[in-house]
N, C-alpha and C positions, 0 to 999 in steps of 0.2 A: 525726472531725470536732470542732471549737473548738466546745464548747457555749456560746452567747453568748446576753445578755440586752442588749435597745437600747430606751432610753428616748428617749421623741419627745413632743412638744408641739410644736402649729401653729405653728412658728417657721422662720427662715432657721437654725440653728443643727441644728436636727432636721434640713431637708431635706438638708444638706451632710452630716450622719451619716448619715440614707440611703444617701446614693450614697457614699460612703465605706467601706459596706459592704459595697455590691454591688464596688469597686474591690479593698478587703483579698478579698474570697473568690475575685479571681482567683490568687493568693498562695498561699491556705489554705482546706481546706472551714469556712463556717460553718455553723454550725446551729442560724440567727436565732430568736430571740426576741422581741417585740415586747411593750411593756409602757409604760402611758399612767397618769398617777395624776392622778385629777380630787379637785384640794384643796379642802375646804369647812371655813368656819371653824362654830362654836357656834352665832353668828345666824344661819347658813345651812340650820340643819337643821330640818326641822318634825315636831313632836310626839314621837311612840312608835310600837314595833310594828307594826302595818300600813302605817300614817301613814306612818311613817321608812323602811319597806322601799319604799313605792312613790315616793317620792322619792328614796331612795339607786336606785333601778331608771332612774328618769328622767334621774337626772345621769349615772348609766353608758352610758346612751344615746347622751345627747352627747356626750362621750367618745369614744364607738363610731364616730361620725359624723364626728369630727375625724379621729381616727387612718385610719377608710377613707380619708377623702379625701386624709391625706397620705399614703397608699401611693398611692391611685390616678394622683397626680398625678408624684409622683417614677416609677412600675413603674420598680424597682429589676431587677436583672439576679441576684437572689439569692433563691431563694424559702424561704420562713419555715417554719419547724418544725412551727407550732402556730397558731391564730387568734388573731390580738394581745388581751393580758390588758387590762381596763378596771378601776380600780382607785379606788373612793370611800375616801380618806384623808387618811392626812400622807403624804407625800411620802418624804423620806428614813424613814421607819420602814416602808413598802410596800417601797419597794426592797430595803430592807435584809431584809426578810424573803424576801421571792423570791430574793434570792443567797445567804441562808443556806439555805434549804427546797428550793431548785432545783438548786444542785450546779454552780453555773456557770462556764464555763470562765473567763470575760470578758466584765466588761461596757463599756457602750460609753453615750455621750452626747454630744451636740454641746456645744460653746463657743461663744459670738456674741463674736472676737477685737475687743480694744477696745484702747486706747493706754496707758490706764489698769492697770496689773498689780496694785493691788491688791484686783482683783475676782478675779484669778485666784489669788495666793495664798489669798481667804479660800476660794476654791472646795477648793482644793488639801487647806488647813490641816479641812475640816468633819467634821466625824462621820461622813459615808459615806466619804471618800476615804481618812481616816487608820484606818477600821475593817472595810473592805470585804475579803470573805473570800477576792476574786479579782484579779486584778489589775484597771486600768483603764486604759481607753484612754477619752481626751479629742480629741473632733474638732476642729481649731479652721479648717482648710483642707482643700479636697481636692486635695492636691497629687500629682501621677501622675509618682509617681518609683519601680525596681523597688532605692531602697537603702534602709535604717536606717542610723541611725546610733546605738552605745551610749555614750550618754554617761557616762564617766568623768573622776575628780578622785581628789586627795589622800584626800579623806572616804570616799569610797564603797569598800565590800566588792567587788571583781570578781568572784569568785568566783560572788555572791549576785547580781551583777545577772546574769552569763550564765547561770548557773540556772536563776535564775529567769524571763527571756526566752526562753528556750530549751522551757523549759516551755510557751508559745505559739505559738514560733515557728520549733521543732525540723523542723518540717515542708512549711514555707514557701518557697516560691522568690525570696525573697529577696536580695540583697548585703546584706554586714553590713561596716561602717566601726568604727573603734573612734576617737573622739573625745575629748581627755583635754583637759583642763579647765584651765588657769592662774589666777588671777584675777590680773592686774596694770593700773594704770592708765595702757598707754598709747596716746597716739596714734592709731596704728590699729593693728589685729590682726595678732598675729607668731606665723609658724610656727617651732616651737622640733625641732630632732630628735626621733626618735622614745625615743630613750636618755631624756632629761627625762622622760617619763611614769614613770620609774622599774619598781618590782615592780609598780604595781597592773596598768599597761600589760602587761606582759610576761604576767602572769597570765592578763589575759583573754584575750589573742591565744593562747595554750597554752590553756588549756581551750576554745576555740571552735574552734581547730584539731583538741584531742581530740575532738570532738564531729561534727566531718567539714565544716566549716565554714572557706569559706577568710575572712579578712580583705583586703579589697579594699586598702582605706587604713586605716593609724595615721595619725593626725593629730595634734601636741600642740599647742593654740591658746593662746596666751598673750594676755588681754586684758581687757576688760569683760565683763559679761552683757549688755550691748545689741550690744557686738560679735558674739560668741558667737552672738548670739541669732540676727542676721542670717545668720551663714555657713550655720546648721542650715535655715533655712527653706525651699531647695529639697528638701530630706530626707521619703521617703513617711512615716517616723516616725523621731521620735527617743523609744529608750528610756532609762528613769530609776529608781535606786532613790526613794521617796518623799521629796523634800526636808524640812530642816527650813526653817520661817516665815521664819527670815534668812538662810538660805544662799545662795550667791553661783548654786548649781544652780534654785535655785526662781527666782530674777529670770533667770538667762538661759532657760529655760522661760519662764518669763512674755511674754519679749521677742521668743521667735521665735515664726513663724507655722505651723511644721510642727507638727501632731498630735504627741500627746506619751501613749507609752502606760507607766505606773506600775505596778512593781515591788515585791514585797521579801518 
């Protein structure tokens, strides 16, 4: 079973990671984890010792309280490992210790998708996603589709994204597409033979085939990343080695609505 860690906060962006997960575990077993971090700044804390433990007790509480009700309200179709963690911190330095001290296979968080991408870059570019010990899968829709798609380009290692996807998702009842990347500016979106993807193409479709994996579709898309972005969006996930800040992969990620699970 995918040892997974899912972080939720009472939002539309948790709920759709809920059921997104109950959706991936028809795929692949998980073996959810659940984990809430209640952020409190300096003026929020009172006193010492006793003082600070029955207060950090009390905010764990509410916490406690959120997180039930967002299970209660989603009952998800996937049941959890462990009694969800309640966690008085900082945020990314909580997470980040439970994915190093926990062993986890994958972790998971919703997106609340916006128009705007450079909320998602900075999401992409932060301390937990560029240091994270596991891969990550970002929710941004729950789209019920039984394909992936691996997104491939010039840049990227194939080798190292099926890999390391494969490492997730070696076990899954999946289709696997392979999607190669052009950037040009035009018009509208042009399917180029699959010969254009060159070695990187040819690489991944040999090691996923050595792996017992057939490839449904090669795809070579020559266009924008808002094009790109659109054609991926019926996709149950589209996998990615980790972008850099200005890469033509991290805006077309940005710009589609499919779940986007990170590599490398």
């Amino acid at each position: 079973m995918l040892k997974t860690l899912l972080y939720v906060e009472e939002d539309l962006a948790s709920s759709i990671a809920l059921r997104f997960c109950a959706y991936l575990h028809k795929f692949i077993a998980l073996s959810l984890f659940v984990v809430h971090v209640v952020q409190a700044d300096a003026k929020d804390k009172v006193g010492s010792g006793l003082v600070q433990r029955a207060w950090e007790d009390g905010v764990g509480s509410s916490g406690k309280r959120v997180v039930d009700r967002m299970l209660r309200t989603e009952n998800i179709d996937c049941p959890l490992a462990g009694r969800p963690k309640i966690i008085v911190g900082n945020r990314t330095e909580e997470i980040m210790y439970e994915l190093q001290t926990g062993a986890f296979d994958l972790y998971i968080e919703g997106y609340f998708n916006t128009a705007d991408p450079e909320r998602f870059y900075q999401l992409l570019s932060s301390p937990l996603y560029t240091t994270a010990p596991c891969p990550v899968l970002v929710v941004k829709n729950l789209s019920i589709s039984k394909k992936c798609a691996l997104l491939c380009a010039d840049s990227v290692d194939s080798k190292l994204l099926i890999k390391k996807s494969m490492d997730i998702l070696d076990e899954s009842t999946f289709g696997f597409d392979i999607i190669y990347f052009k950037f040009k500016e035009n018009e509208q979106l042009v399917t180029l033979k699959p010969e254009e993807g060159g070695k990187n193409l040819r690489e991944a479709k040999e090691m996923l085939s050595g792996l017992g994996k057939d490839v449904e579709h090669e795809v070579v898309l020559s266009g924008t990343p808002e094009q790109v972005g659109d054609y991926l969006k019926d996709y149950g996930l589209v996998i990615s080695t980790l972008p850099g800040r200005k890469s033509m992969r991290m805006a077309t990620l940005a710009n589609s609505l499919a779940s986007v699970l990170l590599v490398r």
